[in-house]
C-alpha positions as CSV (number, residue, x, y, z in Angstrom):
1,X,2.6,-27.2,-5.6
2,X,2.0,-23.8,-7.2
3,X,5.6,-21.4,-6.6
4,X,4.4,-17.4,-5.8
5,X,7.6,-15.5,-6.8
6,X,7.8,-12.6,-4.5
7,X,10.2,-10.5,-6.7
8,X,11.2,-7.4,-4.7
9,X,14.6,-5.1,-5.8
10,X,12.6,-2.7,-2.6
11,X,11.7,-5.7,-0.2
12,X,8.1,-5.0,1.2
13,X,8.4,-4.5,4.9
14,X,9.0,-7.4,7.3
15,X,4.9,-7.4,8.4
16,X,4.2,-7.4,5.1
17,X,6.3,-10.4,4.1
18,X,4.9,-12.4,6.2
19,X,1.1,-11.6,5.5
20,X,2.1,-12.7,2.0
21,X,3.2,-15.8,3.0
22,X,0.5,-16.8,5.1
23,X,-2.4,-15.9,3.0
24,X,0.0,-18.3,0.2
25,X,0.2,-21.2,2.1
26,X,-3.2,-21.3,3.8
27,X,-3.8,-21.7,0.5
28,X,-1.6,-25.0,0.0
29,X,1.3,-22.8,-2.4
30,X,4.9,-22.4,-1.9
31,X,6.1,-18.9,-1.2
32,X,9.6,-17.7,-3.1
33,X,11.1,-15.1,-2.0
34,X,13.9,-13.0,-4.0
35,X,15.0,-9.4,-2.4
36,X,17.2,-7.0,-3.1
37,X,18.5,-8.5,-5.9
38,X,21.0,-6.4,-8.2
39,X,21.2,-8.3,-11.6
40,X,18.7,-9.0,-14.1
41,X,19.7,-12.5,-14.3
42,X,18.9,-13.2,-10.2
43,X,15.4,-12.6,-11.6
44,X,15.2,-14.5,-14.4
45,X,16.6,-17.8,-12.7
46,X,13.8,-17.2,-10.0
47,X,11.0,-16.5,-12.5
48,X,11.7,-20.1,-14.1
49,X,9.7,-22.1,-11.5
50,X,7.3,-19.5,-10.9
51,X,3.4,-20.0,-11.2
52,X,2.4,-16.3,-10.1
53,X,5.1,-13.1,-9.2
54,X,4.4,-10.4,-7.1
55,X,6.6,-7.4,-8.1
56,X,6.6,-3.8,-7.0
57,X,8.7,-1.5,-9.5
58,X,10.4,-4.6,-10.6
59,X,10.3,-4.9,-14.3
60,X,8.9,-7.8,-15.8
61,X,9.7,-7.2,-19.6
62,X,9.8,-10.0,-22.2
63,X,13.0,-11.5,-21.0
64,X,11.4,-12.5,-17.7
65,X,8.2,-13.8,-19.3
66,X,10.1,-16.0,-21.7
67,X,12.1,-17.5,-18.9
68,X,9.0,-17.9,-16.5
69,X,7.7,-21.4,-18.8
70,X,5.3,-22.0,-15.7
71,X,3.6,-18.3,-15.1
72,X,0.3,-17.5,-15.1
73,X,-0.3,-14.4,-13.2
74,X,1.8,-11.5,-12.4
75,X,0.6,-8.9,-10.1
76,X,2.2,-5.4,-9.5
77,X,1.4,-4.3,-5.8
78,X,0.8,-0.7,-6.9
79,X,-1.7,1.4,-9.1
80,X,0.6,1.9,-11.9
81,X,1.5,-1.1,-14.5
82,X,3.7,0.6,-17.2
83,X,6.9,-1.6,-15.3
84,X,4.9,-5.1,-17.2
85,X,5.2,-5.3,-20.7
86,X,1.6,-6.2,-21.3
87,X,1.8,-6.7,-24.6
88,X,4.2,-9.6,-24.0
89,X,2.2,-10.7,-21.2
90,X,-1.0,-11.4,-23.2
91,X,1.1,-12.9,-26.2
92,X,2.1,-15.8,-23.6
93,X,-1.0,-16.1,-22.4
94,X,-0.2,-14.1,-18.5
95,X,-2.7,-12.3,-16.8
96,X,-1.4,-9.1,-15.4
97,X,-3.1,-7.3,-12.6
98,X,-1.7,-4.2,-10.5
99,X,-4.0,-3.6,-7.2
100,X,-5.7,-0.2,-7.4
101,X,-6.8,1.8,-3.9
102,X,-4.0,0.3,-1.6
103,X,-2.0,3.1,-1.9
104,X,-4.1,5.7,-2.6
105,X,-4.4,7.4,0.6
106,X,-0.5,7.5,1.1
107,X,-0.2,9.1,-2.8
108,X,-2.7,11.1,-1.4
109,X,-1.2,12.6,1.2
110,X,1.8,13.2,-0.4
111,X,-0.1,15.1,-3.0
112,X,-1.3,17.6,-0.4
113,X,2.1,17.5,1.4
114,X,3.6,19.0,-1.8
115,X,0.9,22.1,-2.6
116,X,1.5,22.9,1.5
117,X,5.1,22.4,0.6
118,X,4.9,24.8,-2.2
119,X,2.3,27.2,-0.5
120,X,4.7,28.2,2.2
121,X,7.9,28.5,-0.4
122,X,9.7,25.6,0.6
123,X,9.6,26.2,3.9
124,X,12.1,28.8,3.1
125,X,10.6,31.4,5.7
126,X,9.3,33.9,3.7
127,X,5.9,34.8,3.8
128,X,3.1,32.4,1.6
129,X,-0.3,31.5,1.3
130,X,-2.7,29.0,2.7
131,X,-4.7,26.2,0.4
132,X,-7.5,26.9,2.5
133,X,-10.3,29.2,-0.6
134,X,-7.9,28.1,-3.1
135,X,-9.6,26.3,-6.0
136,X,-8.2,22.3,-6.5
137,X,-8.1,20.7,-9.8
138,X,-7.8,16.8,-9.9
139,X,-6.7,15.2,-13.1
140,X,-7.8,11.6,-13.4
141,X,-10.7,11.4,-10.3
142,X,-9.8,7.5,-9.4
143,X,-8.6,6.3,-6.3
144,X,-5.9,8.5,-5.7
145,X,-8.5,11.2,-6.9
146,X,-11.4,10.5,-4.8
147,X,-8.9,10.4,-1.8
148,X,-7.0,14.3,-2.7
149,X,-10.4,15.5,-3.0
150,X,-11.6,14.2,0.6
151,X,-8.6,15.9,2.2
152,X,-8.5,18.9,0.2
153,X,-11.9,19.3,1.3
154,X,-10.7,19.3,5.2
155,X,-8.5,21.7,4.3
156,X,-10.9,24.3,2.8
157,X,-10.4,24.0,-0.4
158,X,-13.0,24.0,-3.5
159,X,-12.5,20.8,-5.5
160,X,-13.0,20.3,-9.3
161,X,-12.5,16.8,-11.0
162,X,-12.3,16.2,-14.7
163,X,-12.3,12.5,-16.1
164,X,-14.2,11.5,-19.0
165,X,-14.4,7.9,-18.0
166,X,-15.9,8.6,-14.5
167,X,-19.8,9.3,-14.5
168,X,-21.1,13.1,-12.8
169,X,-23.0,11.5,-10.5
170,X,-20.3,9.7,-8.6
171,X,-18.4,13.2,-8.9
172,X,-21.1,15.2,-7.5
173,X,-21.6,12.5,-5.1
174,X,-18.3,13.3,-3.4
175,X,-19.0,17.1,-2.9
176,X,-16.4,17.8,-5.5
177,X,-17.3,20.2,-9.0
178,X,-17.9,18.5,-12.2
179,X,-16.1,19.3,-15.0
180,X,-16.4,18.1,-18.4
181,X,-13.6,20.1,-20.4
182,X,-10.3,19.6,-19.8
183,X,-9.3,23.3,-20.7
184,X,-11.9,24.5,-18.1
185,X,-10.6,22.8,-15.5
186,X,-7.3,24.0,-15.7
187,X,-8.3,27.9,-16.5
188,X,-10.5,27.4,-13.5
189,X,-8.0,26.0,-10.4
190,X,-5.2,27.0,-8.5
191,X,-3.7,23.8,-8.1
192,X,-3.8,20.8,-10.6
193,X,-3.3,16.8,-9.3
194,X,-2.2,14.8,-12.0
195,X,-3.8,11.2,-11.0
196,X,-3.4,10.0,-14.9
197,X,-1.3,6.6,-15.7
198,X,1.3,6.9,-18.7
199,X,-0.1,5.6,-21.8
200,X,-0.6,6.3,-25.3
201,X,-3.3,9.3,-24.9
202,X,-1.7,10.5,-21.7
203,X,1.8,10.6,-22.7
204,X,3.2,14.3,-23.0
205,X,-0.6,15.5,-22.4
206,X,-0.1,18.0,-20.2
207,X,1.6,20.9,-22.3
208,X,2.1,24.6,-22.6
209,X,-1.2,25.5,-23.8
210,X,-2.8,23.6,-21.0
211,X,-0.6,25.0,-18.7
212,X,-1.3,28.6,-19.9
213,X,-4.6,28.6,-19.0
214,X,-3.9,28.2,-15.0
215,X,-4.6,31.4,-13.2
216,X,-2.2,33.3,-11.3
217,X,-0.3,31.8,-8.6
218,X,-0.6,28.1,-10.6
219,X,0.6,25.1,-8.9
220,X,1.2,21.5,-10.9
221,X,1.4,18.7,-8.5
222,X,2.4,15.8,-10.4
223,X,2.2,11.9,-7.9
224,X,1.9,10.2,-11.3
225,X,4.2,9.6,-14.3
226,X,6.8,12.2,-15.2
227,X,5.9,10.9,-19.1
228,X,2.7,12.7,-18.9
229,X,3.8,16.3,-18.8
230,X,5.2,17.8,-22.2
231,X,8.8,18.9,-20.4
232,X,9.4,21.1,-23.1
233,X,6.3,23.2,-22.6
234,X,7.1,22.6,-19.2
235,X,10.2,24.7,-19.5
236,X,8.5,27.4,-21.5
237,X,5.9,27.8,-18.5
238,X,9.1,28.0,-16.2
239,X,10.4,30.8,-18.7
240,X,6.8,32.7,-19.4
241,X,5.2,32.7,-15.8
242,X,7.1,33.5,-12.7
243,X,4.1,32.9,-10.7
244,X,3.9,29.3,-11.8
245,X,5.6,26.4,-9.6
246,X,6.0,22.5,-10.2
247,X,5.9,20.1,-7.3
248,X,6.5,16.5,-8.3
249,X,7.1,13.0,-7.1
250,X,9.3,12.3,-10.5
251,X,12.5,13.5,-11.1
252,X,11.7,15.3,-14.9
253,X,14.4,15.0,-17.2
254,X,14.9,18.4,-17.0
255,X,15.8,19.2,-14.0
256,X,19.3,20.2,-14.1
257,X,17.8,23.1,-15.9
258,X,14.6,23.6,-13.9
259,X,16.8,23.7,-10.8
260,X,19.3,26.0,-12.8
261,X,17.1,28.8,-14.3
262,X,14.0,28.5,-11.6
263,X,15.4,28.0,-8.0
264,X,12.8,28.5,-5.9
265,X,9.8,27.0,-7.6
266,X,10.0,23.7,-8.2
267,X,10.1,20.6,-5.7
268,X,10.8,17.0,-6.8
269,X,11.6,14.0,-4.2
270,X,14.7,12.2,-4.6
271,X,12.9,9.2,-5.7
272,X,9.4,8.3,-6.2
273,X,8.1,7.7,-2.5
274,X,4.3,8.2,-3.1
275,X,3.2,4.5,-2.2
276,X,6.2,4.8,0.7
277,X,4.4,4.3,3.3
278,X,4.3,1.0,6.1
279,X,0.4,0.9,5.5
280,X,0.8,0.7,2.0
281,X,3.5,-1.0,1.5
282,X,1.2,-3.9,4.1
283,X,-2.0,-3.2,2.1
284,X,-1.0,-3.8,-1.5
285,X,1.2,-6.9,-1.0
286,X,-1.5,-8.3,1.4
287,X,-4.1,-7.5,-1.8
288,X,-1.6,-9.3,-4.9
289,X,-1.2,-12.5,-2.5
290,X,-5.2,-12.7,-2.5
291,X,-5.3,-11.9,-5.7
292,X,-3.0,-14.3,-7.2
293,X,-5.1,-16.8,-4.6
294,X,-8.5,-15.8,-5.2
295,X,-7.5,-16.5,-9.1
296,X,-5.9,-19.5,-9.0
297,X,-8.8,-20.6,-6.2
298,X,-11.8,-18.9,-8.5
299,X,-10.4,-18.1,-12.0
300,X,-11.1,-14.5,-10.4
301,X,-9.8,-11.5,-12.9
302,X,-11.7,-8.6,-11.3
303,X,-8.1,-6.6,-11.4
304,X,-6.7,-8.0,-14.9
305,X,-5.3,-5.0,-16.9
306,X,-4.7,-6.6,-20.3
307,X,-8.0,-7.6,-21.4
């Protein structure tokens, strides 16, 4: 009987649980289960009788796929995949998947929560300004894209999207403005959504001199990786523009002296909490456990991310 390692340091919610389990053994496998574990090790004795793992931000790094003789598949319930060592993965022959759109809506959300959080100054009572004829840039137009620009929208606001890997059409399709140059996008809006994962190309992309271009009153809102902004050029847009603000769902490493020189301006969350939400916590462990089945089942690889 195939072992599904449910590997959770964050346990999914109880609901969620025990969707997972049901959609495993309908389908004649043996759920494990390993929360709130606190040592490497926990994970690594669990691994060694696992056929598939479900993991949120649990790292599954070499270690773990050496010791896991039996795996096949491991799924990360999430969008982002940088927490599986892919390249280690594919040498031992694991498919890795994440499970894209779960959690989209809830990142989503949060995203807008943040530019009304900034707008209004922290909520520190003084007098600010309403998204509503403000000009949104979105950064990556995916899932988590699509679903900024379908509430931005409801707010009033006029929507731009740059992604070289998504066609116009599909863009235009939305209601949202397509744009086909980064450095237009970013002279053009108000507000930029990062939506981008962390990887070579993205890595420290957003700098100074894309920053500089932002218009006055510039507002980055960052639910993706805190490696994809340049922190040093960061800083220097902290030091050159007092109109400009940073909202993020990352701690950067510079925050001691973001929150030293530029109180006022900047928001980040005490921990990442994008996908934090009972619906999505349900939805993307739900999706790995049929995932995991449906390839198993069907040899199905739809979500595989190292081809």
């Amino acid at each position: 009987m195939k072992k599904i390692l449910v590997a959770t340091e964050k346990p999914f919610a109880k609901a969620a649980v025990e969707g997972i389990r049901k959609i495993v053994e309908v389908a004649g496998f043996e759920m494990v289960l390993l929360e709130n574990y606190t040592q490497k090790e926990e994970l690594l004795e669990a691994a060694a009788k696992a056929d598939a793992i479900i993991i949120r931000s649990d790292i599954v790094d070499a270690d773990v796929l050496e010791a896991a003789k039996n795996l096949k598949i491991v799924v990360r319930a999430g969008a982002g995949y940088d927490n599986i060592d892919l390249a280690s993965a594919t040498a031992k022959g694991v498919v890795a998947m994440n499970t894209p759109g779960q959690n989209s809506n809830a990142v989503a959300e949060l995203a807008i929560g943040l530019m009304v959080f900034a707008a209004r100054n922290n909520f520190n009572g003084s007098s600010g300004t309403e998204l509503k004829g403000k000009k949104l840039g979105i950064h990556a137009y995916g899932y988590v894209g699509k679903a900024v620009a379908f509430i931005a929208k409801g707010f009033g606001m006029d929507v731009y999207a740059f992604d070289p890997f998504v066609d116009k059409q599909i863009i235009e399709s939305d209601g949202v403005h397509f744009i086909d140059n980064v450095n237009e996008l970013y002279s053009t809006c108000h507000y930029i959504s990062l939506h981008m994962p962390a990887n070579a190309q993205t890595k420290k992309s957003i700098n100074l001199d894309l920053l500089s271009l932002m218009p006055k009153g510039a507002t980055l809102v960052n639910t993706a990786r805190k490696e994809v902004v340049d922190e040093e050029g960061l800083l220097q847009m902290f030091a050159q523009r007092t109109d400009f603000k940073y909202v993020s769902d990352v701690e950067p490493e510079c925050k001691g002296l973001i929150a030293e020189k530029f109180s006022g301006r900047f928001y980040f969350t005490p921990k990442k909490i994008g996908a934090q939400t009972s619906e999505a916590n349900n939805n993307a462990g739900i999706a790995a456990a049929k995932q995991i089945v449906n390839f198993f089942v069907n040899n199905d690889k739809t979500f595989q991310v190292n081809k």
